[in-house]
Legacy VTK file of the C-alpha trace (Angstrom):
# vtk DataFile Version 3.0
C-alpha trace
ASCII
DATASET POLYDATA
POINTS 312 float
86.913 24.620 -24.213
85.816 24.461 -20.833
85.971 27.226 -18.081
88.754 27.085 -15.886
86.361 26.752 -12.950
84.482 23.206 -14.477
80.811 22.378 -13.506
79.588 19.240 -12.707
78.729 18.742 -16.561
82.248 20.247 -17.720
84.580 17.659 -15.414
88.086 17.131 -15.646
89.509 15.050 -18.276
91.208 11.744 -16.513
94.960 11.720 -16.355
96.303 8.151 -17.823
97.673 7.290 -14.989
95.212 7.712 -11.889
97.121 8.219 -8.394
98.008 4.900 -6.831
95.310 5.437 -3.795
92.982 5.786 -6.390
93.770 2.238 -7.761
93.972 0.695 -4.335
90.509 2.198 -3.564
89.026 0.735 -6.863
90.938 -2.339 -6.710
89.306 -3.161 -3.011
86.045 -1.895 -4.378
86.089 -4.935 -7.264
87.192 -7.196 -4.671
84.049 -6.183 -2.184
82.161 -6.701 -5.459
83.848 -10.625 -6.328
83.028 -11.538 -2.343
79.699 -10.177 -2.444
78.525 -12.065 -5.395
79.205 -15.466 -3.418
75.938 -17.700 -3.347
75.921 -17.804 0.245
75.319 -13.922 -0.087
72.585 -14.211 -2.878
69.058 -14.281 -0.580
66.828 -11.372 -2.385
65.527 -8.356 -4.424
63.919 -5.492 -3.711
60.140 -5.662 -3.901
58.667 -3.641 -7.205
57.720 -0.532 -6.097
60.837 -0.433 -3.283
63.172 1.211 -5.243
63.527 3.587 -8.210
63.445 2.495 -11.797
67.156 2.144 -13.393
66.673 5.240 -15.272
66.249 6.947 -11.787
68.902 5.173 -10.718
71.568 5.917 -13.885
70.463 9.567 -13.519
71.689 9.990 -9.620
74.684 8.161 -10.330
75.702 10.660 -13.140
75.731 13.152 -10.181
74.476 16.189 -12.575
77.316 15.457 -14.550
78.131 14.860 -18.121
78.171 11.194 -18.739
81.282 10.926 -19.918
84.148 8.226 -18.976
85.817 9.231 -15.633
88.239 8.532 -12.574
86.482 9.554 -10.036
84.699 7.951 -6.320
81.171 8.950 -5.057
79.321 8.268 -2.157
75.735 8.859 -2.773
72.785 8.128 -0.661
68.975 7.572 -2.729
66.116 8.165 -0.256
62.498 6.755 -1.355
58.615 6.730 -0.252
56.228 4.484 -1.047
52.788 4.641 0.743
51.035 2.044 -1.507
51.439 -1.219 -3.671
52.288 -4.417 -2.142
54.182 -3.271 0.958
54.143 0.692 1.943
58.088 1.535 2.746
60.995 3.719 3.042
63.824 2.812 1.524
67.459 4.019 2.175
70.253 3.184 -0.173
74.015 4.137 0.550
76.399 3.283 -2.538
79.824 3.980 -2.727
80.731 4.356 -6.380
84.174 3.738 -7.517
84.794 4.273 -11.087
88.611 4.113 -13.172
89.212 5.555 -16.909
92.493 4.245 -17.828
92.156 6.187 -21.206
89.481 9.154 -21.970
87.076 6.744 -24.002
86.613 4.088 -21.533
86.406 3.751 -17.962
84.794 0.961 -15.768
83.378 0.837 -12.339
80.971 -0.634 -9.434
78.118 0.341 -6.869
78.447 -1.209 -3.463
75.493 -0.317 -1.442
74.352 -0.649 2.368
70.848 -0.833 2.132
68.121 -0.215 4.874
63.687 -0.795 4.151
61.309 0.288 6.629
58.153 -1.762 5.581
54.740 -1.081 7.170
52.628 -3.782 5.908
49.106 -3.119 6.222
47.824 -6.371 8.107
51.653 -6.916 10.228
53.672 -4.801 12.423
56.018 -3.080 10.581
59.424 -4.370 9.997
63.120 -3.042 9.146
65.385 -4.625 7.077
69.029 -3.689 7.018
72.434 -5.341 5.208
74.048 -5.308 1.471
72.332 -5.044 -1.327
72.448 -5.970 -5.160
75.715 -4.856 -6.362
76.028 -2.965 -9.673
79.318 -3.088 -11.849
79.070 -0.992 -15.384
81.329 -0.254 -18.511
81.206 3.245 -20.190
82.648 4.234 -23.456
82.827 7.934 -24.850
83.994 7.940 -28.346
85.982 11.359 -29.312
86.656 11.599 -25.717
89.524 14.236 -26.070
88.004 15.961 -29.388
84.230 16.335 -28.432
84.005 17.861 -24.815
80.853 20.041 -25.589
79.204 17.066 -27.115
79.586 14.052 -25.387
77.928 10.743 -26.841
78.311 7.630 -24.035
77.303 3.997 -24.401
76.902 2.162 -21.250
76.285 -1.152 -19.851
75.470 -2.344 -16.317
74.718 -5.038 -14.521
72.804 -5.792 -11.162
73.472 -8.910 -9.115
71.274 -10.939 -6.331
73.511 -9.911 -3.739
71.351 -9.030 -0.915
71.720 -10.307 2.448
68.143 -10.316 3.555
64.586 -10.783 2.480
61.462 -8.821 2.313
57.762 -9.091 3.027
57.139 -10.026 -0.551
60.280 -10.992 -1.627
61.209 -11.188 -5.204
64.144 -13.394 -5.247
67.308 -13.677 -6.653
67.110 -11.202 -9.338
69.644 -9.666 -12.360
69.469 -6.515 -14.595
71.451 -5.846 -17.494
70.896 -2.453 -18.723
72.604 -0.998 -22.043
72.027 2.811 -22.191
72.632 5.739 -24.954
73.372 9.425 -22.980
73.967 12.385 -25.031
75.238 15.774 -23.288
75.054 19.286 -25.122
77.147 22.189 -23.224
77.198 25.526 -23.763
78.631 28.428 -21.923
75.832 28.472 -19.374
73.414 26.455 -20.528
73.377 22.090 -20.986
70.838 19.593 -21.775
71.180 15.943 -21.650
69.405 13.200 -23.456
69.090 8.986 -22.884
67.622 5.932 -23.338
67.867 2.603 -21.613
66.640 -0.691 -22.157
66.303 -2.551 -19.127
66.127 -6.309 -18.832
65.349 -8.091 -15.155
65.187 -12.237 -14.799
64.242 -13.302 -11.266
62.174 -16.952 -10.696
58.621 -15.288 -11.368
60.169 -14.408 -15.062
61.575 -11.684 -17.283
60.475 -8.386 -17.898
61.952 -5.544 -20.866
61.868 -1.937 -19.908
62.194 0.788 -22.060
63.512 4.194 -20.430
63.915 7.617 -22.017
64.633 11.267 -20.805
65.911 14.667 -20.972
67.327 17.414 -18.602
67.696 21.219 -19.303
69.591 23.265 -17.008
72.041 26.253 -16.869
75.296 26.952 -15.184
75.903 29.945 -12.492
78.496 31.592 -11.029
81.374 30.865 -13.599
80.124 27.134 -13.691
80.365 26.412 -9.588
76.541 26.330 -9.304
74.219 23.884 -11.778
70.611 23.715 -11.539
68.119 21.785 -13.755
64.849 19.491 -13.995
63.929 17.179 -16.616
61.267 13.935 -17.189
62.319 10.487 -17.104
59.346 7.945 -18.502
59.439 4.198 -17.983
57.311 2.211 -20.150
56.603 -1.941 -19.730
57.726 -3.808 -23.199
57.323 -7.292 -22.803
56.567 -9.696 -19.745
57.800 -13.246 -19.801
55.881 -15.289 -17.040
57.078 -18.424 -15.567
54.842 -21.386 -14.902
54.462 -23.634 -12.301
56.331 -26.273 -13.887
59.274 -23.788 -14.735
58.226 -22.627 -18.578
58.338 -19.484 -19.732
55.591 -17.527 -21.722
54.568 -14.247 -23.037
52.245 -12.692 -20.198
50.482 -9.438 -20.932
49.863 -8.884 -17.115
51.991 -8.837 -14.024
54.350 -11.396 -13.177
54.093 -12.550 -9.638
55.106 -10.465 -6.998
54.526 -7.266 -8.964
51.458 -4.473 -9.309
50.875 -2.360 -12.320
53.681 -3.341 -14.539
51.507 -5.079 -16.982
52.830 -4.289 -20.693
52.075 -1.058 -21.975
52.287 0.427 -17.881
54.257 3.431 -17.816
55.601 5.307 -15.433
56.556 9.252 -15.683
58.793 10.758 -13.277
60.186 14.830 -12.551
63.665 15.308 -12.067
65.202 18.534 -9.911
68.900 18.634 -9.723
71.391 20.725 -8.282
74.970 20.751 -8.043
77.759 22.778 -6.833
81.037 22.549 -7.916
83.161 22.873 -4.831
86.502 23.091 -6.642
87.983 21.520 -9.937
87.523 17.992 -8.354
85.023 17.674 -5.691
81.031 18.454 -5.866
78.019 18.261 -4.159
74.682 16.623 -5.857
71.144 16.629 -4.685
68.199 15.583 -6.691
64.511 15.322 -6.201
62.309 12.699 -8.041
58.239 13.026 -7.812
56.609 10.205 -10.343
53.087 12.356 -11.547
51.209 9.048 -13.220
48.741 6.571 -11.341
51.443 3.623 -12.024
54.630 4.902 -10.357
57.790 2.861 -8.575
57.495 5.383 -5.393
55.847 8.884 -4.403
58.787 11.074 -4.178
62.705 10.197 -3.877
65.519 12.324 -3.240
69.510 11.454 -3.492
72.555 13.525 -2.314
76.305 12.294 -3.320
79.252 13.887 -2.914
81.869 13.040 -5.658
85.893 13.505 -6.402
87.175 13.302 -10.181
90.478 12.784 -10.535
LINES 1 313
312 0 1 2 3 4 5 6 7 8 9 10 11 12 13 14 15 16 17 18 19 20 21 22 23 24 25 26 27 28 29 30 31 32 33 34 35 36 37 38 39 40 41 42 43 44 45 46 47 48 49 50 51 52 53 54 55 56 57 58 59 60 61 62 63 64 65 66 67 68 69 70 71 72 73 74 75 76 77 78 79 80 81 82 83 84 85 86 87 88 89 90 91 92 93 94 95 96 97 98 99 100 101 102 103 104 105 106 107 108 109 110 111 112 113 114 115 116 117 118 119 120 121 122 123 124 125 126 127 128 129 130 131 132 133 134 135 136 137 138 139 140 141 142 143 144 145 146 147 148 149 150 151 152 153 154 155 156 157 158 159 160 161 162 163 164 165 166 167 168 169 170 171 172 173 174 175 176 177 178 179 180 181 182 183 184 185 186 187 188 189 190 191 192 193 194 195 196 197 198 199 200 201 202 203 204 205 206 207 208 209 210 211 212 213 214 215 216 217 218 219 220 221 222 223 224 225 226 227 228 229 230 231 232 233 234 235 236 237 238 239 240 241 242 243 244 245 246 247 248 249 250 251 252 253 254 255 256 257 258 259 260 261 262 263 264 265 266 267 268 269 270 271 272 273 274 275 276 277 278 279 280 281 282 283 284 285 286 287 288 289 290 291 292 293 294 295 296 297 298 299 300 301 302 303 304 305 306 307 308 309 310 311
């Protein structure tokens, strides 16, 4: 069982029935979601090389945390450099995370983020673009939920949208992600590791691209489970690029589609993880992580993310 004081990868098991400001907050989360995914809201993409990779991404929103279906609401705020590629920028992401279990094995949620790119191209004045981005929604599902809290196997699904209100430099257009993932978390009294995989698919006009993500974090537990540390390696590799023509075909392209540097197939991209998390009580934490990329092709130089989360 777990401690009576739970770290960030030991959370509280949801109750069936969530408190009823916890459904109104989710409820007006989906319904910021439906609005934002309006066509007149659908401009743009983040430029490759803007943001982090969607293993980056899955990893901050776990907050440190087991990956395990949850009530809970996060706000977390991802942080990025780039000082190369097609446009050197700074990128600021604020998500608020809203996420409802309505039984142990299954729980469902969005990412609603306020997003804000500092872009210093090399031949322009720089520029500073600031408004909604692509909204996520995702579906998890932890078999053995109630049985298996030491060993928690989660599938997961999500989805990104076009749902930016502005455009880039370079823009990439309207552009969706579906991402199925596999995340495995080992506990032990003071020691965890976590394991996962992700397969990452993006369409936008200049074609379709396949991902494959995998990583692992090691870590131990402090201070009767209120303090977690760890560090880990994400890698992103390039599978297959689909290239659109002129004309509006698509074909198998062993280079870059347009719009993008380095992600010709085979490219891959390593990244180190630092996290730490402190559990402030049996529901709220604090999360910060650092991400530094140590391979030529990378999506940014370093990243960091902080979010502060409730389970409920």
């Amino acid at each position: 069982m777990c401690p009576e004081r739970r770290s960030a990868l030991c959370p509280r098991r949801p109750a069936l029935n969530a408190p009823r400001r916890v459904l109104a907050a989710l409820s007006t989360l989906l319904v910021a979601a439906a609005l934002a995914l309006l066509p007149a809201r659908a401009r743009a993409h983040h430029v490759a090389g803007h943001g982090s990779s969607e293993g980056v991404r899955s990893i901050n929103s776990l907050g440190s945390r087991g990956a395990s279906a949850s009530t809970r609401l996060m706000l977390l705020d991802e942080f990025t450099h780039t000082g190369s590629g097609l446009v050197p920028a700074q990128r600021n992401e604020l998500t608020l995370l809203g996420e409802y279990a309505p039984i142990p094995a299954l729980s469902f949620g969005a990412q609603l983020p306020f997003t804000v790119i500092a872009e210093h191209p090399t031949d322009a004045e720089d520029q500073t673009h600031v408004g909604y981005g692509d909204t996520r929604a995702f579906v998890r599902m932890t078999p053995y939920a109630d049985k298996l809290i030491h060993r928690t196997l989660t599938f997961g699904v999500a989805a990104s949208f076009p749902t930016r209100s502005f455009r880039t430099t370079v823009d990439a257009g309207r552009t969706w992600t579906l991402t199925p993932s596999l995340i495995f978390t080992r506990t032990y009294a003071k020691l965890y590791w976590q394991a996962l995989g992700l397969a990452t698919m993006e369409w936008r006009p200049a074609g379709v691209a396949l991902d494959l993500s995998a990583g692992a974090q090691v870590g131990g537990r402090l201070l009767e489970g209120k303090i977690a540390v760890g560090g880990g390696v994400l890698v992103d590799v390039r599978t297959v690029n689909a290239c659109r023509s002129v004309a509006g075909e698509l074909a198998y392209c062993a280079g870059n589609r347009a719009g993008e540097q380095e992600r010709e197939v085979g490219a891959t991209r390593a990244t180190a993880l630092a996290t730490f998390a402190w559990n402030i009580d049996t529901r709220w934490s604090l999360n910060l992580s650092l991400q530094a990329p140590f391979t030529p092709r990378r999506d940014f130089d370093f990243g960091t993310s902080v979010g502060v989360g409730v389970v409920f």
